[in-house]
C-alpha positions, 0 to 999 in steps of 0.5 A, spaced: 489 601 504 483 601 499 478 607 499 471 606 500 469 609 494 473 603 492 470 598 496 463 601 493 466 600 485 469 593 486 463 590 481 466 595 476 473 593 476 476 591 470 480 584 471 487 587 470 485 592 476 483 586 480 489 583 480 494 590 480 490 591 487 492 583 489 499 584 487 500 591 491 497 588 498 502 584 497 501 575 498 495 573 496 494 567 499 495 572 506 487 573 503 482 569 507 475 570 507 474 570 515 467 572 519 471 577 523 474 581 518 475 589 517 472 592 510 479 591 506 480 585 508 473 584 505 474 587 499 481 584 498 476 576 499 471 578 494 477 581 489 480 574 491 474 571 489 471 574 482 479 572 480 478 565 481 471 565 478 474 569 472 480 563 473 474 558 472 471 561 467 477 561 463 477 570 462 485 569 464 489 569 460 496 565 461 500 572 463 495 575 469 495 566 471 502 566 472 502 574 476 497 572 481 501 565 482 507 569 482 504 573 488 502 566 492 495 565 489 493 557 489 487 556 484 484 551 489 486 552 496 483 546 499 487 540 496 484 534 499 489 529 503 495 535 503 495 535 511 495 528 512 501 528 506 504 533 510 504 529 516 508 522 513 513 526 509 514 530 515 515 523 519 521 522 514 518 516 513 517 510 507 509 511 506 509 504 503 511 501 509 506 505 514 502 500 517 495 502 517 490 496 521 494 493 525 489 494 532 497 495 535 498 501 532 498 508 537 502 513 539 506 517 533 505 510 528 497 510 530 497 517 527 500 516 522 497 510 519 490 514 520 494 519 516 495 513 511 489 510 512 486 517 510 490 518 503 487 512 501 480 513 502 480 520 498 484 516 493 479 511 493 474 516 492 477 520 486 479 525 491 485 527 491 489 531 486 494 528 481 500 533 484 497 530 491 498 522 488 504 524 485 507 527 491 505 520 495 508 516 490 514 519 490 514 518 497 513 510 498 505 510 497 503 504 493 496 506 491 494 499 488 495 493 493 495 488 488 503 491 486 504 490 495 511 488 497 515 490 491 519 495 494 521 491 499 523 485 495 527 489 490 531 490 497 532 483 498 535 482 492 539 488 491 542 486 497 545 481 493 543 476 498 539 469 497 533 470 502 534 464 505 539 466 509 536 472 511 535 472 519 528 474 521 531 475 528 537 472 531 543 475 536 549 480 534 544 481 527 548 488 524 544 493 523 544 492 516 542 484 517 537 486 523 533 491 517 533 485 511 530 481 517 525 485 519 523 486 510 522 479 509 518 478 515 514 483 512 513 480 506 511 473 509 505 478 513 504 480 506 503 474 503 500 471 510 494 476 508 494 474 502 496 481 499 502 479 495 501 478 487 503 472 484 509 475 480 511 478 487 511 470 490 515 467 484 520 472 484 521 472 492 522 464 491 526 465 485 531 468 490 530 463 496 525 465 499 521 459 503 514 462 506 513 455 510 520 455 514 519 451 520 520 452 527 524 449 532 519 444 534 518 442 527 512 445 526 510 449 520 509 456 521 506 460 515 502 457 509 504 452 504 505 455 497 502 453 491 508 449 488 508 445 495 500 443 496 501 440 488 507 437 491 503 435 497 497 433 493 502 429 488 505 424 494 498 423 497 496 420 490 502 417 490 501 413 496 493 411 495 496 408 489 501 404 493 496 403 498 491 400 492 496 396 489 498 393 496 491 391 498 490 387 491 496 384 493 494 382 500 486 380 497 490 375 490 493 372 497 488 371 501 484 368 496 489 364 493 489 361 502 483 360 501 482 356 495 488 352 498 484 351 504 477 349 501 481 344 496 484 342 503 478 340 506 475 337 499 481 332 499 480 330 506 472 329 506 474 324 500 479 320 504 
């Protein structure tokens, strides 16, 4: 218990007597600065306080940070984004891979995209901590969109498999066939939504993939790629140059009919 006397003398402390108080009450970060507290609890805040300040300040030195550290304290308590982080690592899940839009998103996905999408917006603002960005990188978070999609195609290709013959759905898939489906039908998402780098594009058809594969029907699924609209834009003017030649042709024909025609009527007029 600290006296009151104590209590009353906390400004003249020295730092040193600080943070032996702290060491003896035990953990420090135990110490809250609560609205209903007992006079300890106060004083043993307010101690917890001045310490911090003094930290700021640059007054500690490297052994009184490391002792406090050692006894639980955390120079800044409030590490915005660390309970959304918690709730995705604690999912065991890819962060990466966690939808965080999609309007059918509910339940435990629903929640761990608002998580996601939470994350994001503090990063976006400068305001997450680097353990913080570190910590979600490690776990699958990719911060930067443009590089979207790269894990999932490292995938593909370690599989040793040519993405073109990868089944998005089909019967008796193994389990393993099931999962690289699922991992290029997210890729063709990506790339439908625009957020594919054009490296990630060109590596993927480098490896087989086919963005505009056709159904059943015949009828195209998914946008052309670049290389296919210039091919497209290559045979159409390659047909209207064919066209323009057969159309001289027909018109020379014509007018040669036609000036047999008239030489026709002159002869028969002069008759």
């Amino acid at each position: 218990m600290v006296n009151n006397k104590q209590n009353g003398r906390k400004k003249g402390l020295s730092i040193d007597e600080k943070i032996q108080i702290l060491v003896n009450h035990g953990d420090i970060s135990s110490i809250k600065n609560r609205k209903k507290a007992t006079d300890e609890e106060k004083f043993l805040a307010s101690i917890k306080h001045s310490l911090k300040v003094a930290y700021k300040e640059g007054k500690l030195t490297a052994r009184q940070i490391e002792l406090l550290e050692e006894h639980g304290m955390t120079w800044k308590e409030r590490v915005r984004g660390k309970k959304s982080l918690q709730i995705l690592i604690e999912a065991n899940v890819d962060i990466g891979e966690v939808g965080q839009t999609e309007k059918s998103l509910t339940g435990e996905k629903g929640k761990l995209g608002r998580a996601k999408h939470y994350l994001r917006v503090l990063y976006n603002r400068g305001e997450l901590s680097e353990d913080i960005i570190r910590e979600a990188k490690e776990h699958g978070m990719v911060w930067d969109r443009v590089t979207r999609g790269e894990k999932a195609l490292k995938y593909l290709i370690d599989s040793g498999k040519n993405i073109a013959d990868i089944q998005i759905r089909g019967e008796n898939l193994t389990e393993e066939e099931r999962k690289l489906g699922e991992i290029k039908h997210y890729l063709k998402r990506l790339y439908r939504e625009g957020k594919l780098s054009e490296d990630i594009v060109r590596q993927a058809e480098e490896h087989g993939m086919i963005w505009n594969e056709r159904d059943k029907k015949g009828k195209r699924k998914n946008k052309s790629t670049l290389e296919e609209l210039k091919r497209e834009k290559e045979e159409l003017e390659d047909k209207e140059e064919r066209a323009k030649i057969l159309l001289g042709e027909v018109e020379r024909q014509a007018r040669e009919e036609g000036a047999s025609q008239d030489k026709d009527m002159l002869d028969g007029e002069e008759r």
